[in-house]
C-alpha positions as a printed Julia matrix, in Angstrom:
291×3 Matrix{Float64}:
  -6.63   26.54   33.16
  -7.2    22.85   33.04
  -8.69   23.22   30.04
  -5.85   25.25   28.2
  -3.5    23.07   29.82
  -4.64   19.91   28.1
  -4.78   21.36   24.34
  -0.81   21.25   24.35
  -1.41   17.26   24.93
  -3.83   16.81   22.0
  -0.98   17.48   19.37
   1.29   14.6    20.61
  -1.43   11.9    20.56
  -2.66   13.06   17.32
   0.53   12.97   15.65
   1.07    9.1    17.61
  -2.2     7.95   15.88
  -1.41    9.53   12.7
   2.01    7.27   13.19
   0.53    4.29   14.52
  -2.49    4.26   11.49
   0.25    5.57    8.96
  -2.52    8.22    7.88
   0.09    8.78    4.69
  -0.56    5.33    3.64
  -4.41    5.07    4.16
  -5.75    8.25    3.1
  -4.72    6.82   -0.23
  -6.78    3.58   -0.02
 -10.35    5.65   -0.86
  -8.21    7.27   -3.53
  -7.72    4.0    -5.37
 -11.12    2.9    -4.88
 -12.75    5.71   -5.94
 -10.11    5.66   -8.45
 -11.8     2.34   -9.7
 -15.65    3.43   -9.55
 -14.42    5.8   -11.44
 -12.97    3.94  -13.9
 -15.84    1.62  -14.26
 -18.09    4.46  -15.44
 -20.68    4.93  -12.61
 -22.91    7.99  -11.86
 -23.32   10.18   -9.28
 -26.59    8.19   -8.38
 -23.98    5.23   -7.21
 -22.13    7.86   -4.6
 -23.38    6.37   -1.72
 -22.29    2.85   -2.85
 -18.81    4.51   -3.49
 -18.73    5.91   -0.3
 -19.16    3.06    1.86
 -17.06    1.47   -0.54
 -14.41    3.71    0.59
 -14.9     3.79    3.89
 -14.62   -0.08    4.32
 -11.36    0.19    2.38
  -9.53    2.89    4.71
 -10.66    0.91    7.31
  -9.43   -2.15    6.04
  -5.97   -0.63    5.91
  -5.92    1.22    8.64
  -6.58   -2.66   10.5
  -3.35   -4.42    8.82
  -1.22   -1.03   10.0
  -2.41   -1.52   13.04
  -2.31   -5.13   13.81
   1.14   -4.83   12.27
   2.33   -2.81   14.44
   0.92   -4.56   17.28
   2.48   -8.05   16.38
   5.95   -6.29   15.94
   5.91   -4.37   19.28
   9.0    -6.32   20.48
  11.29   -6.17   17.01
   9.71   -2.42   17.07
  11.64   -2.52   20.43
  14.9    -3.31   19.48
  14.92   -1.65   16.21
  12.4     1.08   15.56
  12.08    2.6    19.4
  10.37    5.49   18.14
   7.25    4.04   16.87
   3.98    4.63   18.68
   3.68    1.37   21.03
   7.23    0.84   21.97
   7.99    4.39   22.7
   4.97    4.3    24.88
   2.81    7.35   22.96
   0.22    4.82   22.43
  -0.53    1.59   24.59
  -0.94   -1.34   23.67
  -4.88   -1.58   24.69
  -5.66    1.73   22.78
  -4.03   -0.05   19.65
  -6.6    -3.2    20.24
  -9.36   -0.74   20.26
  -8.29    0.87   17.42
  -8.21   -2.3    15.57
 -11.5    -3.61   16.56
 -13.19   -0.21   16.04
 -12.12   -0.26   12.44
 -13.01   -3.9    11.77
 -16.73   -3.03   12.6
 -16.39   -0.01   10.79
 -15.11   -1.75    7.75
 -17.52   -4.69    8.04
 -20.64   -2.61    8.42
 -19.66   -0.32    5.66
 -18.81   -3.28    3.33
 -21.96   -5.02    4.2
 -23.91   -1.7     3.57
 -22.33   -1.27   -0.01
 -22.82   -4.76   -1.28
 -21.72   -8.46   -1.38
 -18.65   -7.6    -3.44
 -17.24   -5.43   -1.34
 -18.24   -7.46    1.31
 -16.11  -10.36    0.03
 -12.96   -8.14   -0.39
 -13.26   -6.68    2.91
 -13.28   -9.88    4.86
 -10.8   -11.35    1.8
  -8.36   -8.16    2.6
  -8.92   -8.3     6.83
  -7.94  -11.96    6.9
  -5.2   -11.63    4.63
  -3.66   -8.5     6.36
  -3.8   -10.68    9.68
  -2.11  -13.72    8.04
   0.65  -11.32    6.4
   1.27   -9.76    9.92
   1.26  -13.57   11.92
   3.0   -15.35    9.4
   3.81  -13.95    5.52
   5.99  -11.14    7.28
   9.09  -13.27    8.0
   9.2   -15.42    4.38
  10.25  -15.01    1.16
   8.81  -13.25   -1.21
   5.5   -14.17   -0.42
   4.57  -11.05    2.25
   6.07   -9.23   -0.62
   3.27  -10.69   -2.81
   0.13  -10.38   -0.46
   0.6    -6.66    0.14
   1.15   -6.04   -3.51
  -1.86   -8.02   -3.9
  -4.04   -6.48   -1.53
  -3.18   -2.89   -2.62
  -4.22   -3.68   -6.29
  -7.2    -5.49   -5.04
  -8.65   -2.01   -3.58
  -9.39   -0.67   -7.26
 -12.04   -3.59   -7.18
 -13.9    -2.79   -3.56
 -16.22   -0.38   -5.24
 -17.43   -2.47   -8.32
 -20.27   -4.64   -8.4
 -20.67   -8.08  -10.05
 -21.42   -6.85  -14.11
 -18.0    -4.48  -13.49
 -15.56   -7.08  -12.55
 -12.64   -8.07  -14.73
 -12.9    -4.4   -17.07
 -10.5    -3.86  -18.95
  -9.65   -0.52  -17.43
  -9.56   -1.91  -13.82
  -7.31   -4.81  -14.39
  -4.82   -2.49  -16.1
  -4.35   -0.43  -13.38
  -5.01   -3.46  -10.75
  -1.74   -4.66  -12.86
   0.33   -1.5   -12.37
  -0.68   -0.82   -8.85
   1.16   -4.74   -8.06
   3.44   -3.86  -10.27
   4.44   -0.74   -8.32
   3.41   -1.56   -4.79
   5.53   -5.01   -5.1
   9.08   -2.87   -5.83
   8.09   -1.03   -2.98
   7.77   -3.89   -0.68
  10.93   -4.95   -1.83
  13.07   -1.54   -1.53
  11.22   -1.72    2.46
  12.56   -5.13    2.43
  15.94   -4.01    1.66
  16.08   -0.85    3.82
  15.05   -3.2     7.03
  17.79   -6.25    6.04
  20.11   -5.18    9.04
  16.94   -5.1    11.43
  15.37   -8.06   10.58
  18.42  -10.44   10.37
  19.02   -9.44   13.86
  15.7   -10.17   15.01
  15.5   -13.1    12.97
  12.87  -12.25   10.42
  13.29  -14.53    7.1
  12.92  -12.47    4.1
  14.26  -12.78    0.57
  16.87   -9.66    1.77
  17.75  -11.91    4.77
  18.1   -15.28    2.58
  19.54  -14.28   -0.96
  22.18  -11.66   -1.22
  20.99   -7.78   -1.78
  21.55   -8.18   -5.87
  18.59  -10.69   -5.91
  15.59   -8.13   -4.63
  17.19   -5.21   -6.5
  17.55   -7.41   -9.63
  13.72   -8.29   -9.02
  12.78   -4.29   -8.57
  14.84   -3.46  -11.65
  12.18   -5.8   -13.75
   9.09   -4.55  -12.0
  10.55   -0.9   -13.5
  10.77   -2.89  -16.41
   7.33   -4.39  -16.71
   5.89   -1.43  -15.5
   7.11    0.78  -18.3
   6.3    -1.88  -20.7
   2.82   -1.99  -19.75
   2.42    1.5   -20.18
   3.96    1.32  -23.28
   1.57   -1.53  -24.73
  -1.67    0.16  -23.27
  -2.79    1.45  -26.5
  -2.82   -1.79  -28.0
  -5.04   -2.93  -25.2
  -7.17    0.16  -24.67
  -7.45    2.41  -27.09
  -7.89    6.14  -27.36
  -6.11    7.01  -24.05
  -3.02    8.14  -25.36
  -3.27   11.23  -22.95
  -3.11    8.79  -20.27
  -0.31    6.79  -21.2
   1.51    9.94  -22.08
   1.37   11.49  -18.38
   1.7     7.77  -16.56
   4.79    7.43  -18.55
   6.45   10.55  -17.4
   4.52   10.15  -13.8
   4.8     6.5   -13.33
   8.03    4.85  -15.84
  10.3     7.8   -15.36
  10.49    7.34  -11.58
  10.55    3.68  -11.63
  13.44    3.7   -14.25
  15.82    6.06  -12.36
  15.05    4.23   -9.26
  16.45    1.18  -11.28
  19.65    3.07  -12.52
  20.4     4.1    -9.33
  20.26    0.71   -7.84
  22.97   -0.16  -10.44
  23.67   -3.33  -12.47
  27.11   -4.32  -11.04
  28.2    -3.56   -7.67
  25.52   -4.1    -4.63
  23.91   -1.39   -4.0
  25.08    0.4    -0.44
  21.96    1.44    1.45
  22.75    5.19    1.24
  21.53    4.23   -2.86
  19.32    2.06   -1.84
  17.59    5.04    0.25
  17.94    7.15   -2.8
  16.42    4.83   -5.03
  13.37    4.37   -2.71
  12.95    7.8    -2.92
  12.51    8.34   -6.19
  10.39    5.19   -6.91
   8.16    6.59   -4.69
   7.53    9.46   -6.45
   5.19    7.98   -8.5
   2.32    6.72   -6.11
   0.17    9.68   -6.3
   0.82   11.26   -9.69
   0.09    7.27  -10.81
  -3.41    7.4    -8.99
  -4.11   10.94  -10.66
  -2.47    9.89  -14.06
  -5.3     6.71  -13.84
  -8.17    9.54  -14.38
  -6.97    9.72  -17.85
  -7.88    6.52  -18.44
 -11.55    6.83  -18.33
């Protein structure tokens, strides 16, 4: 009976921690670094490399959801009740064990795959921490150091002959690219929130036009990139092909809906965010072709 009467508990918490770790978000940081092993033309005899590799990157992530989450427990009050901590479906000492758990975890992973990865583990940790304390409520520049830390994941599984490829920067470049518009749209979306709580933010500071305006040319450079990949790397046109319809397509309807004239209200802004993020994992599966 006791037993039986516990399983009905299990589901809750599990679902909290899959909230509280955003599982959507870091299941897809292996993906992206085994996305750039892949890339960078290693064999199966470098798997276990790759694997810690990836390990050390979830874990990374999983720490700056975390964290985040911890340092915006009262905002999260006020504004986003529902989330994990203030709602109570996690406390606030599980979340600190969570976070140090994963920090050994991604250390001794890191440390067990090489000095490279090593470097952009404790690079990523620190800067996760600093974007939670203090790049959060700026301008622009939280914006930056998430887009820069999510293109900096393709590198956590290279060693020190496979830095700066060719291959790898490209898609280090669209990753930024795509990952910075998406800041920006979550930027938008929490305007209302954070100029209530008093969160500086380029949404907060500059009028809605200027962050759309900034997304629009991210669409832009994106689908230029794409477009000017065969003169960079050639012999993928398969690749460029699928990103294109995968990748551009989104991003370019996300920018038309946004509009070039009137503000956009946040019913389109919603709608827009939608559809840009259609192309996050067809983009990591479209980067195979690239090879």
């Amino acid at each position: 009976m006791h037993r039986s009467a516990n399983k009905p508990l299990m589901l809750p918490r599990l679902k909290a921690l899959s909230q509280l770790t955003r599982l959507h978000t870091t299941f897809s940081a292996p993906l992206v670094t085994g996305l750039g092993w892949y890339l960078a033309e290693n064999s199966s005899s470098d798997a276990p490399h790759l694997i810690w590799s990836a390990v050390s990157a979830f874990c990374v992530v999983t720490l700056a959801q975390v964290f985040n989450d911890i340092r915006d427990f009262h905002q999260d009050s006020l504004t986003k009740p529902t989330r994990p901590l203030p709602a109570g479906l996690v406390s606030m000492r599980f979340a600190w064990q969570v976070v140090i758990a994963v920090s050994l975890i991604a250390l001794g992973a890191a440390l067990l795959a090489g000095i490279i990865t090593t470097i952009f583990c404790l690079f990523s940790g620190l800067m996760s921490v600093a974007y939670s304390m203090r790049g959060k409520s700026t301008v622009l520049v939280g914006n930056l150091i998430v887009a820069v830390l999510s293109a900096g994941l393709i590198s956590f599984s290279l060693n020190s002959t496979q830095l700066g490829n060719a291959k790898d920067i490209f898609m280090e470049t669209l990753i930024f690219l795509f990952v910075f518009g998406n800041e920006l749209f979550k930027t938008c979306l929490d305007e209302e929130a954070d100029a209530t709580y008093g969160v500086r933010t380029i949404a907060t500071q500059w009028p809605i036009k200027m962050p759309t305006r900034i997304i629009q040319a991210s669409a832009l450079l994106i689908t230029a990139e794409l477009l000017l990949q065969p003169l960079v790397i050639s012999g993928k046109i398969p690749f460029t092909a699928v990103a294109l319809i995968t990748i551009a397509i989104p991003a370019m309807i996300s920018g038309m809906i946004l509009g070039l004239v009137e503000p956009p209200t946040p019913e389109r802004l919603y709608r827009a965010h939608r559809v840009w993020k259609l192309g996050w994992v067809p983009g990591i599966v479209a980067g195979v072709l690239l090879r």
